[in-house]
N, C-alpha and C positions, 0 to 999 in steps of 0.2 A: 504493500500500500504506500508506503514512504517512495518507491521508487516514482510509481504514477505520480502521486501528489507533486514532487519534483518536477516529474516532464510537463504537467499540465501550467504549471509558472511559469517553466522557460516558453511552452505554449502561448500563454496568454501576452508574455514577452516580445516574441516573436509578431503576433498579431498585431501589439502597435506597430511594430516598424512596418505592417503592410498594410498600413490603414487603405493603401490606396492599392491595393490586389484586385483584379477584374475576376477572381477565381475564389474559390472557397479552400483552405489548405484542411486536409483529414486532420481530426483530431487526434491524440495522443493515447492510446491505450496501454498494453502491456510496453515493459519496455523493449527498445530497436535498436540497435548499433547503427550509431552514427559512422560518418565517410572516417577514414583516417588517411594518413598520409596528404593533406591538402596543400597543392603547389598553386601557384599564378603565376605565368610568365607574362611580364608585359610585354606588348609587343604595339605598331604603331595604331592608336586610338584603336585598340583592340588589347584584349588578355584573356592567355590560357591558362582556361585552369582545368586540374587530373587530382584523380583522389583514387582510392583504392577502399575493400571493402575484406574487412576479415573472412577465413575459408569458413564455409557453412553458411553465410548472411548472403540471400540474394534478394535483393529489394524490388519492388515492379517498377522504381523511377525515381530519379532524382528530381528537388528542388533547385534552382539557383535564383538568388535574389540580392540587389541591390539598388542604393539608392543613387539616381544621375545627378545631373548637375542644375536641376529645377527643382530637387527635392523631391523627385519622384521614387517611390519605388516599384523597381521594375524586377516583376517575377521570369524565371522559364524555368523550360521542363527539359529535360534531355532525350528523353524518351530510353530512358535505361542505361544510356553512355556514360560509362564512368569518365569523363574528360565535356568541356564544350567551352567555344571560343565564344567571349564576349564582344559583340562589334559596337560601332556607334559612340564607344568613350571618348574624351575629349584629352588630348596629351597633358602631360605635367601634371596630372589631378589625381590627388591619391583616392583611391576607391576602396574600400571594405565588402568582399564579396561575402555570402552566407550560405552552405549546400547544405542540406537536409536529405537523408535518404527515405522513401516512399513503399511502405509494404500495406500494400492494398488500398484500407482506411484509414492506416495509421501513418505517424511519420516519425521519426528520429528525434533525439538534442539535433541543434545546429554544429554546425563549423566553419570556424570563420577566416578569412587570409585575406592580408591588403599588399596592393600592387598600387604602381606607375605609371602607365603608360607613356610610352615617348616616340617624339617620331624617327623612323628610320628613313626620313626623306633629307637625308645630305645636301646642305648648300653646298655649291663652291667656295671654298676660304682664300684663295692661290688669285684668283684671277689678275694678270698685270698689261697691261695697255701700252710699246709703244709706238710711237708717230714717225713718219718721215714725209716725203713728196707726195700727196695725194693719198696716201694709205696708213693705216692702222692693224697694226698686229696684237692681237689676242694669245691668250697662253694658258692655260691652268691645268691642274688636275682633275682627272675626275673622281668624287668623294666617294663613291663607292659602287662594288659592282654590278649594281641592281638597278642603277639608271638605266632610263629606258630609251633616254633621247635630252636633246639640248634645246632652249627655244633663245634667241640670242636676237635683241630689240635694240635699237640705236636711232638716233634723229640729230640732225644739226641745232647747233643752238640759234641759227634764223629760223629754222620751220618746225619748232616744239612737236606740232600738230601731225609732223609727216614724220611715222614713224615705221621703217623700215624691222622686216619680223622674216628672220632665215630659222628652218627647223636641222639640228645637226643632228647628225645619228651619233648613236651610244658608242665611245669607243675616239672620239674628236675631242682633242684635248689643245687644238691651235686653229688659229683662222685669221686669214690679213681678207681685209676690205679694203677694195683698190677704187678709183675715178673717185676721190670723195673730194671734196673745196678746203682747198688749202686755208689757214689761218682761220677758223674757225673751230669752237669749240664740241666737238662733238660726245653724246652723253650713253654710254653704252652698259647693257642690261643683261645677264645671262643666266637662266633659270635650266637646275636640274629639272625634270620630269621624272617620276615612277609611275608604279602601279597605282598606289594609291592618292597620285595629285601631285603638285610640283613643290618644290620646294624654296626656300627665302631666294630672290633673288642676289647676286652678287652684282655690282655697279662700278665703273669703270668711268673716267674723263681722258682722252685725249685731243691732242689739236694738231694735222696735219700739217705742215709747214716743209718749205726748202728747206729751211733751216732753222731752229730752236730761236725763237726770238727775244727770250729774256729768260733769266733766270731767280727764283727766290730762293733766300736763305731758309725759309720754311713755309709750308703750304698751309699751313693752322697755327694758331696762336690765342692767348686769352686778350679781352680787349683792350684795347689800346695799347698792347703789347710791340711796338714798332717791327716792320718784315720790310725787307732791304731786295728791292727791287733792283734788278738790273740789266740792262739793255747788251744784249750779243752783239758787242759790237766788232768779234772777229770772222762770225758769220757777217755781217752788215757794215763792213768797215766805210760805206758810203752816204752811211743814214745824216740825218739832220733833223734838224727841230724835234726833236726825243721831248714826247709829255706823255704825263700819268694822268689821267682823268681818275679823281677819285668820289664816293660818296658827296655830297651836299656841293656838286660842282669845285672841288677843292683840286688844283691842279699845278703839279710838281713836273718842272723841267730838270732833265741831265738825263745821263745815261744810268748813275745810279742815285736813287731816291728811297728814303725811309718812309713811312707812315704807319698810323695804327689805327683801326677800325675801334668808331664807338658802339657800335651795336655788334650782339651777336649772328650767329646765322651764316647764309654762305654768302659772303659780300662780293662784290663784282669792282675791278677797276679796268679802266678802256686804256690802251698803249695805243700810242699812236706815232709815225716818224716820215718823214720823207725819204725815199731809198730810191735813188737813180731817177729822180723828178715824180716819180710817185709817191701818192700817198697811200699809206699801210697802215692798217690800225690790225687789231688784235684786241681781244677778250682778255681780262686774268681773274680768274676765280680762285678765291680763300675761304676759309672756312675757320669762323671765328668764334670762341666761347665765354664764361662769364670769367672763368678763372683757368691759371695758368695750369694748378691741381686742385680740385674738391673731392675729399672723398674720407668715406668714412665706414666700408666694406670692412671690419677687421674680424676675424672669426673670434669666438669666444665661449667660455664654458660655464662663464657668470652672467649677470644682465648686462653686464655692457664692457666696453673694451675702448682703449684710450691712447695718449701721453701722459706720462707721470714722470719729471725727473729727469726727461732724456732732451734730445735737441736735435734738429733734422744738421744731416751733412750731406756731403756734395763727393761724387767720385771726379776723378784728378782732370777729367778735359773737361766739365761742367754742365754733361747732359742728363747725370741718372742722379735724381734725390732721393736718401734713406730715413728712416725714422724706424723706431722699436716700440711697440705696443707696452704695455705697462702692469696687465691685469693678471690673472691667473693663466692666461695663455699668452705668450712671448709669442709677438710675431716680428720679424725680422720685413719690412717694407723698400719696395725700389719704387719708384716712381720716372718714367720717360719725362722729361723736361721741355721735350719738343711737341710730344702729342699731350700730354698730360693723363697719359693711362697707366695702370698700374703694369710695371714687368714682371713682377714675381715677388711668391711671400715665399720665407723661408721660417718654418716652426719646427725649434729643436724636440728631438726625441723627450724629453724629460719635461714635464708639464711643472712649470713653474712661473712665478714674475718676474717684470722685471724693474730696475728702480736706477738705470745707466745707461749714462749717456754713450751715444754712438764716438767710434774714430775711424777713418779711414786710411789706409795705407796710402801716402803721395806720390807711392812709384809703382806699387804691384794692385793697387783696388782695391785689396780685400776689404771685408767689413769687420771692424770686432765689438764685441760688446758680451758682456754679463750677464746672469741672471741672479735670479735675489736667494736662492740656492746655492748649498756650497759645492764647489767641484764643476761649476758651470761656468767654462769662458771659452766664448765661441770665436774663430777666425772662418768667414763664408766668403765665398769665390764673387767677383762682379756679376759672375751668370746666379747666384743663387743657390752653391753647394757648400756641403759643407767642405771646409779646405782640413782642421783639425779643432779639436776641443782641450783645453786646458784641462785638467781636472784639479789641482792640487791646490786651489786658492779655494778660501772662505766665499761666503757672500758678498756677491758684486753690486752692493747696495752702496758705491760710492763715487768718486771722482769718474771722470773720464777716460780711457785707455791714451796712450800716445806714444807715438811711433818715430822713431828717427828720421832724421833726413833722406838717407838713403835707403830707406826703409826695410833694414832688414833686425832691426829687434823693435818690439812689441813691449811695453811699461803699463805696468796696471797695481793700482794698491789695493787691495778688497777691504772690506768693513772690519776685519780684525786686525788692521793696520798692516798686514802683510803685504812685504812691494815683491816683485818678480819682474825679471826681463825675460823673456819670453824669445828665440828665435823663430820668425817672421813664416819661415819657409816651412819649418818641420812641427813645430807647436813645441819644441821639447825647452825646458827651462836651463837659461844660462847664469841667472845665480836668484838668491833669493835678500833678504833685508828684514828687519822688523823696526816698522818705526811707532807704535804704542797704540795709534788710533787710528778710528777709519778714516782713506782717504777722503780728504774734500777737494783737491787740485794735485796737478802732477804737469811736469812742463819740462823738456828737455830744453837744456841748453849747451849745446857742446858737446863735453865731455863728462858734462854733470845732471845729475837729475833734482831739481826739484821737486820736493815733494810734500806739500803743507795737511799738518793730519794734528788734530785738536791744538793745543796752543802753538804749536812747534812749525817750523820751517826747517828741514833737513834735506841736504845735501848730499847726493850721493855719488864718487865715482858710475858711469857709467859701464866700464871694463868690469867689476868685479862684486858694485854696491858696498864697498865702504866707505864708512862717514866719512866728509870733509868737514863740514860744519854741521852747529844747529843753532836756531836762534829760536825764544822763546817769546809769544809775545803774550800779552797783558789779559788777552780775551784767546776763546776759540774760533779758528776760523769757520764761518758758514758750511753746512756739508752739503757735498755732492754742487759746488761753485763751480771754483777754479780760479787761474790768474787771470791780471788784464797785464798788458806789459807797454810802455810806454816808445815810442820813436827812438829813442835813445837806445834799447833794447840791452837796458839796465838795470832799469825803473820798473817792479812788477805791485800792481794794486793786490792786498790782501783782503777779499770780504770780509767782515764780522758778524760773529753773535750780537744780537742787542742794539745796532744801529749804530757800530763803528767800521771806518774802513782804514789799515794800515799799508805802510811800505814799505818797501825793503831796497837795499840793493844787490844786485843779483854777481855784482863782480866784486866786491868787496865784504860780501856777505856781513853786512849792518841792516840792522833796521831804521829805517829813516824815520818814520812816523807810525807811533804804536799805538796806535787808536785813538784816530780822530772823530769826534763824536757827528755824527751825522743825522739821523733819526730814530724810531723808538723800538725798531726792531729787528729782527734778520737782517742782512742786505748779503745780496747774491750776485751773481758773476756782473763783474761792471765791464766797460769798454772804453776803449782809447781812442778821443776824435783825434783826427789831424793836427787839430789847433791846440792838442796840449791836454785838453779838459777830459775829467772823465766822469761817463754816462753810469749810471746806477739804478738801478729799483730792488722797492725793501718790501721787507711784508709787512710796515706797517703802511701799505698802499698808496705810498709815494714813490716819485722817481725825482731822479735828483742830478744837478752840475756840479761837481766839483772843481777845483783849481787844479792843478797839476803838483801842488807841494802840499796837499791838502791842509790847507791852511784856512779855508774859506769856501764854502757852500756860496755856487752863483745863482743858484736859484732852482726850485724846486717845486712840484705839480702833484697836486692831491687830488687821487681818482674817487674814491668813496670813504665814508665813514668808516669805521671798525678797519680788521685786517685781513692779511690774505689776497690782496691784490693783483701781487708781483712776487708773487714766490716763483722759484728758479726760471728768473724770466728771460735769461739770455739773449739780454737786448741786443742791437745793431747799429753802426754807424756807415754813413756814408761820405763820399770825398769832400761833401760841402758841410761837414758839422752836423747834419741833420742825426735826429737821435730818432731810435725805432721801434716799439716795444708792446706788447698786446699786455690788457688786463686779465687780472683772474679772476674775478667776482663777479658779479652784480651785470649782467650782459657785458658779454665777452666785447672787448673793445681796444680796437689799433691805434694808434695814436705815432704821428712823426711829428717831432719838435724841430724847431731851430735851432740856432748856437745860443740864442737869449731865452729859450723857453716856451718861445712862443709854437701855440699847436698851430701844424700845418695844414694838415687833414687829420681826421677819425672817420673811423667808422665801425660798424658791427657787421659780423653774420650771421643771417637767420640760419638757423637748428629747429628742431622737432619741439625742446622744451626750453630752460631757464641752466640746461645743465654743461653747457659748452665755456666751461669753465680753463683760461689755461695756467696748466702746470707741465705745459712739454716745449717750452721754447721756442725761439724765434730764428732764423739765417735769412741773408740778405744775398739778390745773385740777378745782375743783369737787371737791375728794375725790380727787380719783384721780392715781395716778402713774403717767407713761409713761416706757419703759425701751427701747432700743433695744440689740439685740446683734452682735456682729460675724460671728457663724457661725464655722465650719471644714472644714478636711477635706470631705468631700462634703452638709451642713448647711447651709443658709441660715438667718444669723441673724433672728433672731425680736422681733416689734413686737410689744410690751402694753403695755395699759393694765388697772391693776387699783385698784378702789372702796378708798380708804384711810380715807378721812374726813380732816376738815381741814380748811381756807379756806388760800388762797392769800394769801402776804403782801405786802402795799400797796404793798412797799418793790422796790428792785432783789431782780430777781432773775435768773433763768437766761438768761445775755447778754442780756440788757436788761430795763427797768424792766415792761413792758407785755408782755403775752403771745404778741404777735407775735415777743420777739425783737429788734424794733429798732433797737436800742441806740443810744436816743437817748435824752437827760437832762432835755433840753426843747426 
């Protein structure tokens, strides 16, 4: 009786979910042996599914039921088949199937199995386009081997409306299109075909020509991001009167010209020249965006995934940007500089955080960085592999790694004040140090390392890591900072606890000024302008000027009330004084200052909630500022880069002199 009573629940169970059954399902009598063994393979906007039936149980029929994508539920029968394809599902969409086996009146428990479906209608990924005298050649692969045919669509960019449609057979992986009009932009389309329907198109632009009549230094960019047009004048060695027609009638003569689009989208400029008494004009099409990078994709194993503590760098010719994740999942970030898409994440084996900042190698690319784990220090290849792993260090819950000149030894102090040199190529350790506390800065200079870890500044041979000096100053220094180092590349700024920032000098190892009082709390990695002065933000949510012999605060800017502002804010200077630094509170907010103080611009970026908080730093690179945020709450902080204009200053700057980070002096 216990057993009925059971079937007739899961029965009545079963009944809601079919509230909307065109059929009556038998009711539950003695008990049935349900399917076992239940598979679904998805397959495209269809899935199989097979089950099996223990020896002795033969059933007159199976159930199968589930609910579509209107919230319907949809029954069938198999008519006995222990197997039956479901058609009609829609891809991407997870589905919960449910069989029931069928003996006579009666029917089974359920069983239940969820699938995918997805489609197996291959775009083309490969397609490349180029041009010459009246023709255009085609090229790609074909995705897979179940195409059934090609359909390949093109039209000039005078006659949108005439659109030219050749069908290729399965097995054509090239095609030139010949008699087309020269200097013209033509827009070209090429769809797989299967069995079941065609698939995303892949799209193509070329422009027939005698000869290539300009070239850009990049075909996309974020707005106002300036792209360097330039006129072929070794194909065209005749031309004359060279103009760029640009948006809002704004027109630039020369053979080469800059500009930068204020709107997004695909923007259009007209070239125009005289060549051998004719006139020539030509199309250039760009494709422009809001930002240089936005993005905020970080995988994660908590609510949300961030910046904490670390600061984007830059690999050695200045086109791929990194950053490190912060939360319970490490993820290791490349960013393309030119297209602004992600290249690759790299997540080490061992699930932990992390709380350090990135460095870059300034001869070989590699990447290194920490996790807040002990035995966790990674060295990862510019492609995204791992190169080796440290194991022997504490937790990397401190200063910044950095790397020699010639980049062939690696410097890291971890959280238990252990320093190590590290060779660059093999991972293996070439000598080890204890200097009492976790790193907060590390900075090669020479033949000596710097290395500032709670009150102390120590010096260390870099051949072997015995002490040369140590100098003790009055406060602790800020952890997980670093130095600033002055033009003189003598002069190094020490951040403080409590709202002091000291000096030292780095060749006579003195301290010059041991805690000059500044504001009321932390301050963190500062910066050296040009002109002497140096840039600062504290956590008690100020940023500040100093003088150069800190002797005197030039002036200083209060973001909000309370604290927390400007925690490890790893501000930026540029060649003109200008100071660069994002908030951490109260909406997230960028601000450039002048040499006096005065705000240049601000702004914010819209996020999902109130939580794009920064705690992961700022770099400065060709115009543009990157800004890394911590997230919250169910938010994953968010990576941009946005076109500011500006040059980048000569001098030290964002943990190290060189854009990689470094922090090496020479």
């Amino acid at each position: 009786m216990k057993k009925i009573i059971t079937h007739l629940l899961l029965l009545l169970f079963v009944a809601g979910l079919t509230a909307c059954w065109t059929e009556e399902i038998p009711e539950a009598g003695a008990a049935r042996h349900q399917v076992t063994d239940l598979t679904a393979t998805p397959g495209d906007e269809e899935a199989y599914l097979a089950w099996s039936m223990p020896e002795g149980w033969n059933p007159t029929d199976f159930i199968v039921y589930y609910t579509n994508a209107d919230s319907e539920t949809i029954t069938l029968r198999t008519g006995g088949e222990q197997s039956y394809t479901v058609t009609g599902l829609s891809n991407d969409t997870q589905y919960t199937f449910y069989v029931q086996a069928v003996y006579g009146d009666l029917v089974s428990n359920y069983v239940s199995v969820v699938t995918r479906p997805a489609t197996s209608r291959f775009p083309v990924t490969d397609l490349s386009a180029s041009a010459g005298d009246g023709y255009i050649s085609l090229t790609w692969s074909e995705p897979a081997t179940s195409v059934l045919s090609y359909t390949l669509s093109y039209y000039n960019e005078e006659a949108p409306d005439d659109i030219e449609v050749q069908t290729l057979e399965k097995g054509t992986t090239s095609i030139t299109l010949e008699n087309l009009t020269n200097d013209k932009n033509y827009y070209l389309s090429l769809v797989a075909n299967y069995a079941k329907g065609a698939a995303e198109a892949a799209t193509a632009k070329a422009m027939p020509s005698q000869a290539i009549p300009y070239t850009l230094d990049r075909e996309t960019a974020a707005k106002n991001q300036p792209i360097t047009f330039t006129f072929n004048t070794e194909e065209y060695p005749t031309a004359t009167e060279v103009k760029w027609t640009f948006p809002g009638d704004v027109v630039k003569e020369g053979f080469v010209v800059k500009h930068g689009f204020g709107s997004t989208g695909t923007q259009t400029a007209k070239l125009s020249a005289m060549v051998d008494g004719n006139l020539r004009t030509w199309t250039v099409e760009v494709e422009i965006r809001e930002y240089v990078i936005f993005c905020s994709d970080w995988d994660l194993v908590s609510a949300y995934n961030g910046f904490k503590g670390s600061c984007p760098v830059f690999s050695p010719d200045g086109n791929t940007i990194y950053n490190i994740t912060f939360a319970n999942l490490t993820q290791l970030v490349a960013f393309d500089l030119m297209t602004g898409a992600m290249k690759w994440k790299y997540t080490p084996e061992a699930l932990a955080g992390s709380y350090n900042p990135l460095t870059v190698n300034p001869v070989t690319g590699d990447i290194y960085f920490g996790t807040a784990s002990a035995g966790q220090f990674y060295a990862v290849t510019p492609e995204g592999q791992l190169r080796w792993m440290f194991s022997e260090a504490q937790s990397m819950k401190s200063t910044a790694p950095a790397v020699n000149a010639d980049g062939t030894v690696v410097y890291i102090c971890d959280a238990s004040g252990n320093t190590f040199a590290i060779d660059a190529e093999s991972g293996s350790k070439c000598w080890s140090s204890t200097v009492g506390a976790a790193g907060c800065g590390i900075l090669v200079n020479g033949d000596e390392l710097v290395v500032g870890a709670g009150k102390n500044i120590i010096f260390l041979r870099v051949a072997d890591g015995t002490e040369i000096a140590r100098l003790t100053l009055s406060r602790d220094m800020t952890d997980i900072s670093g130095f600033a180092v002055a033009a003189d590349k003598t002069t190094a700024y020490v951040p403080n606890k409590g709202g002091y920032v000291s000096s030292i000098d780095l060749t006579s190892h003195k301290i010059l000024v041991d805690g000059f009082p500044v504001g009321d709390d932390n301050m963190y990695e500062p910066v050296v302008a040009p002109n002497g002065s140096v840039f600062i933000g504290s956590k008690d949510s100020h940023v500040y000027n100093l003088n150069a012999t800190l002797t005197a605060v030039n002036w200083s800017y209060k973001h909000m009330d309370g604290k927390n502002a400007f925690n490890y804010s790893h501000p930026c200077v540029d060649s003109e004084n200008r100071f660069y630094i994002t908030s951490g509170q109260i909406i997230n907010t960028s601000y450039i200052f002048d040499a006096n103080g005065n705000i240049i611009d601000q702004w914010t970026y819209e996020a999902d909630d109130d939580n794009q908080k920064q705690m992961g730093g700022n770099n400065f690179l060709d115009g543009v500022l990157y800004s890394a945020f911590v997230g919250g709450g169910n938010s994953n902080g968010v990576f941009v880069g946005k076109y500011v204009g500006g040059e980048r200053a000569s001098g030290w700057s964002t943990h190290g002199g060189d854009i990689c980070g470094s922090c090496c002096l020479k």
